[in-house]
N, C-alpha and C positions, 0 to 999 in steps of 0.2 A: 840190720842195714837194709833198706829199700832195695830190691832189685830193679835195676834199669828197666824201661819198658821197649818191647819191639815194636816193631812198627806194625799194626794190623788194618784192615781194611774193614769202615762202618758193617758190623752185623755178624765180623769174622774173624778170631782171634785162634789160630791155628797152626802147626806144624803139619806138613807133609813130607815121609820118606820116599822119596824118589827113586829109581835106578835109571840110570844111563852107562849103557855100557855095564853092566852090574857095580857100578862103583855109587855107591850112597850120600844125595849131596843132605847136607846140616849144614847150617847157618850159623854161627854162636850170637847170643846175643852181647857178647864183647865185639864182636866184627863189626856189627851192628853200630852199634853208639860210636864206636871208635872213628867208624865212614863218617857217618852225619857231625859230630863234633869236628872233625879235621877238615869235610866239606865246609861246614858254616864260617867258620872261622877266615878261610881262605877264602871263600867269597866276601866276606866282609874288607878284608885288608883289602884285595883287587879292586872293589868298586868305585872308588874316583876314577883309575887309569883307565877302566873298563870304559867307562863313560865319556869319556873323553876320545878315546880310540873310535868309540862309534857313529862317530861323526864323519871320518873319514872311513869308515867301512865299503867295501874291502879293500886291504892293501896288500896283502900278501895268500900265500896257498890255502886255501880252503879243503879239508877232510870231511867227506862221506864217511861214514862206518857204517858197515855192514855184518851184519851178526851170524852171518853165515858164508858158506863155502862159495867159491867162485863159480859162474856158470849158472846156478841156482836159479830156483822163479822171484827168490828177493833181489838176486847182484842182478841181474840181466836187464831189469827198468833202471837201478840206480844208473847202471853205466850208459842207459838212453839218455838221462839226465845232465851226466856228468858234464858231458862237452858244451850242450846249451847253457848250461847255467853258468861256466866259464866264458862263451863266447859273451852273456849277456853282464855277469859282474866283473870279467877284465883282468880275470886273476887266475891263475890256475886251480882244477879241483879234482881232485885225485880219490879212486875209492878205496878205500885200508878195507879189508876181510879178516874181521875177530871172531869165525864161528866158534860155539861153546853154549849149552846148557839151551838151546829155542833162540839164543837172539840174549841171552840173560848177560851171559858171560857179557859183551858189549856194550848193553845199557847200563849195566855198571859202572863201567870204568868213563863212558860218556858223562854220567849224571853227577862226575865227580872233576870235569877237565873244567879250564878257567870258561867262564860265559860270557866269550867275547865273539863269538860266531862262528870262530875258525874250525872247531869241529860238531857237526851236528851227527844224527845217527837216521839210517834207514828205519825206522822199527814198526814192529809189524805187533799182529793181535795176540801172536804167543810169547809176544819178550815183553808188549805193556797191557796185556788184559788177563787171557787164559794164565801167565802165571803166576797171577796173585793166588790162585787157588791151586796151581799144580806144581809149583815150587817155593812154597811157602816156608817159612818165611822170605820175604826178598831180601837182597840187601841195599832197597832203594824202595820207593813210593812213585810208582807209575805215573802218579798225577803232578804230586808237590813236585818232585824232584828234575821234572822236564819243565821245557818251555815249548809248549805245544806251537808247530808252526804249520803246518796243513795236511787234512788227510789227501791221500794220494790214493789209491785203489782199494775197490774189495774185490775178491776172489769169490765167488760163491760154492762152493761145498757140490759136490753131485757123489752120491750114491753107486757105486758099480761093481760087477761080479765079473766072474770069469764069462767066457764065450758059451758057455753050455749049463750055467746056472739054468734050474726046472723052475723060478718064478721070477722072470726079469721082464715079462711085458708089460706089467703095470703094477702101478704102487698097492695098491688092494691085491693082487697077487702075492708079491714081494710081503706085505704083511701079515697074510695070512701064512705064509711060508714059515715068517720069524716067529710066529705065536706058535704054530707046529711041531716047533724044533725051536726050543729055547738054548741059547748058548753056544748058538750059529757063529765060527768065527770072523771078524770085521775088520782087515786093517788098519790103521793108520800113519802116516808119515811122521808121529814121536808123541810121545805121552803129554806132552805142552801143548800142542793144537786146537783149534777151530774145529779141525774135523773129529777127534776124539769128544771133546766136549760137545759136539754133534750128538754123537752117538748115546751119551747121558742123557742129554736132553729128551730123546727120543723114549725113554723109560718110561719117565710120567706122562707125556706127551702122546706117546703113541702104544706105550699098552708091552712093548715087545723089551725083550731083553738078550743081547747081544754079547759075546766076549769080545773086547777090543782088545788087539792083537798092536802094541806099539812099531813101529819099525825104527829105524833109526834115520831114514830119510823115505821118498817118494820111490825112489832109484830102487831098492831091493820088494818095495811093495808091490809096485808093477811089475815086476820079474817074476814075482811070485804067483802074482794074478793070472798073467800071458801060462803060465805054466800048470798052473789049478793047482797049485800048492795053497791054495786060500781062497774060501768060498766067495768071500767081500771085502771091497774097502768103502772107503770116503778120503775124497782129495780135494783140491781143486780144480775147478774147471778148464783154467788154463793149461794145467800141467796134461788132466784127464784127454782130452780133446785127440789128439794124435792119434790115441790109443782105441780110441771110439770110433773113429772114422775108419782103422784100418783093420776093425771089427775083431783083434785081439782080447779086449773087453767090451764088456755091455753096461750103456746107463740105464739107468730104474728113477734116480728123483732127484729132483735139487733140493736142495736145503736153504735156501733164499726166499724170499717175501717173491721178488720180479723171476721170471724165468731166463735163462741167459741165452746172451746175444747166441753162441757160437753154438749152441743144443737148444735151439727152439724148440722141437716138437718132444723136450723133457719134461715135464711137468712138477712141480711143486708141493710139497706138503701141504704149505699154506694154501693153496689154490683147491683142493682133495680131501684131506685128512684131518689137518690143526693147524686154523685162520691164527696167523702170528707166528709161524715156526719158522724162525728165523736164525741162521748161524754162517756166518758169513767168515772168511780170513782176510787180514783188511793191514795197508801198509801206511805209514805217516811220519813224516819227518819233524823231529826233534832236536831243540838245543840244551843245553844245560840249564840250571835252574838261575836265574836269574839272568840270563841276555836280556839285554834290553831292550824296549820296543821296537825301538828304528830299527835295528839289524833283524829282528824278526819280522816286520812287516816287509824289507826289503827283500828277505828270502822270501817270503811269502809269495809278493808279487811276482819273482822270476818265476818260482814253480806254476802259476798259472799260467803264465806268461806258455812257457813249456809246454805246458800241456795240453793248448791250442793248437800247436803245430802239427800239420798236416802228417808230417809222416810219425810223429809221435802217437797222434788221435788214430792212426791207422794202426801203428801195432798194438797200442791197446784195446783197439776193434774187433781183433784177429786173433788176440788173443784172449778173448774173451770176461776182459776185466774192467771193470765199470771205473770211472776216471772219477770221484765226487769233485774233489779239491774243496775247500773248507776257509773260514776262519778260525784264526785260533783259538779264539772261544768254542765253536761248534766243535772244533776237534776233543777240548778241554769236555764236553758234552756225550758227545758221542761216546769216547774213550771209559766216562764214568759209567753210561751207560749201560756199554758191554760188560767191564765189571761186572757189575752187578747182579745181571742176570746171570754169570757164568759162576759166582759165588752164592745163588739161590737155588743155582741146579746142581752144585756138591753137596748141600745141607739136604735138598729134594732125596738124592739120590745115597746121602750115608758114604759120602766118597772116604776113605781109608783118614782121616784124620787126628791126630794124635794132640787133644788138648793136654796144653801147658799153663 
């Protein structure tokens, strides 16, 4: 009998065993077909009512989903959000918090709710890019299985040690340092990340090789770093920022193409070292697989709408995180984009993968 096929990504047909938490996530590929089969079906039946409903869109509460914990550098824009985008479509919208597995846990159960608009999902570069390769198999298709409706922020990546690291003045320093001392330890805010997959990239890229030290969030990284329980991390800039100015830690580099607003005098790979080194964490909102144009164009346009506002434009000024906003299509772009590159720098790199 044929075995069902999983779902893989062009150039990459792979398992990864994971730990969170020391607990082992696997995938079956019975869960697998069972999702997509009982998705397709059910969006099939709905679609005349769908369609019809979306004409008068919206008429009742609208759901945010949030793939992580309240408070967070994900919840804390959506909930900028929330109240604008009710004042402007007339409905209440409220944000649900389903942290689990990067943002994964969430985009599952999203890509599987009716595609009428009423729930879309915050998602960001670890719950639809970085996990095609870091908790593989999914139990959803990144691309197929959403309805891309605009990207919303990147975060750019900066490099930082504790207060008394011996090579933090400049990136040629800081490199020379890590070719010295191979398997220098490197935080990260969770083995799904931008910034970890950072830190791979930097292998072929830049020559050095680093242990990457997962965390389970930002929150015990920085405590660790303020403390010099750990030479280095890589975060976000938005998050990092606080921590830099009140000289607890020290930045060395961004990881972005542009250098950022709120650490000007940081400097860049790409600017230095390797024209192109680019790794950014980056957030975008999503409907389920089949909403239909009008309701996504009409979310579409509120979130721009949003994101012109003054005192919106201001805290994400401040906070150091670049606003793109997108069409769907661009996002649908972007999105494969990153992919890709983040599944050329596992094959690059020999990342732990267990072909099936």
């Amino acid at each position: 009998m044929d075995r069902p096929k999983r779902w893989s990504y062009p150039e990459i047909s792979c398992v990864m065993r994971v730990q969170f938490s020391g607990i082992e996530i696997m995938l079956s590929r019975r869960r697998l077909l069972s999702a997509a089969l009982t998705s397709s079906a059910f969006a099939v039946a709905m679609r005349p009512s769908i369609m019809r409903a979306a004409d008068n869109y919206p008429n009742r509460l609208i759901r945010i989903i949030v793939g992580y914990a309240t408070g967070g550098n994900v919840d804390v824009p959506a909930r900028l959000f929330a109240p604008e985008l009710q004042r402007l479509l007339g409905v209440p919208v409220i944000i649900e918090n389903r942290p689990g597995a990067s943002g994964v846990t969430a985009a599952e159960a999203v890509a599987h709710m009716p595609p009428d608009g009423y729930n879309v999902i915050w998602g960001t570069s670890a719950s639809h890019s970085v996990s095609v390769v870091a908790l593989a198999p999914l139990p959803f298709d990144p691309v197929k299985d959403f309805a891309p409706i605009t990207l919303i922020s990147e975060d750019p990546n900066v490099i930082v040690s504790t207060s008394d690291f011996p090579a933090a003045d400049s990136i040629d320093e800081f490199l020379a340092y890590a070719k010295a001392h191979p398997g220098t330890a490197i935080g990260t805010s969770g083995p799904a990340t931008s910034g970890r997959f950072a830190v791979e990239l930097m292998r072929p890229k830049l020559g050095v090789d680093l242990t990457v030290v997962p965390y389970k969030s930002t929150g015990p990284l920085l405590t660790d770093l303020a403390g010099k329980h750990i030479p280095l991390g890589i975060m976000g800039a938005s998050t990092a920022v606080p921590f830099i100015r009140d000289k607890s830690i020290r930045a060395i580099a961004m990881t972005s193409i542009r250098r950022s607003r709120v650490l000007p005098d940081i400097p860049t790979f790409d600017e230095t070292v390797s024209k192109g080194f680019d790794a950014v964490a980056w957030s975008a909102l999503f409907a389920p697989p089949g909403t239909p144009a009008s309701i996504v164009q009409k979310l579409n346009g509120a979130m721009k709408e949003i994101a012109e506002l003054p005192a919106i434009k201001q805290w994400f000024e401040e906070s150091g995180l670049e606003v793109p906003m997108s069409s769907p299509e661009e996002l649908t772009a972007f999105m494969k984009a990153d992919i890709d590159k983040w599944v050329q720098v596992a094959k690059d790199n020999n990342l732990k993968i267990e072909m099936q």
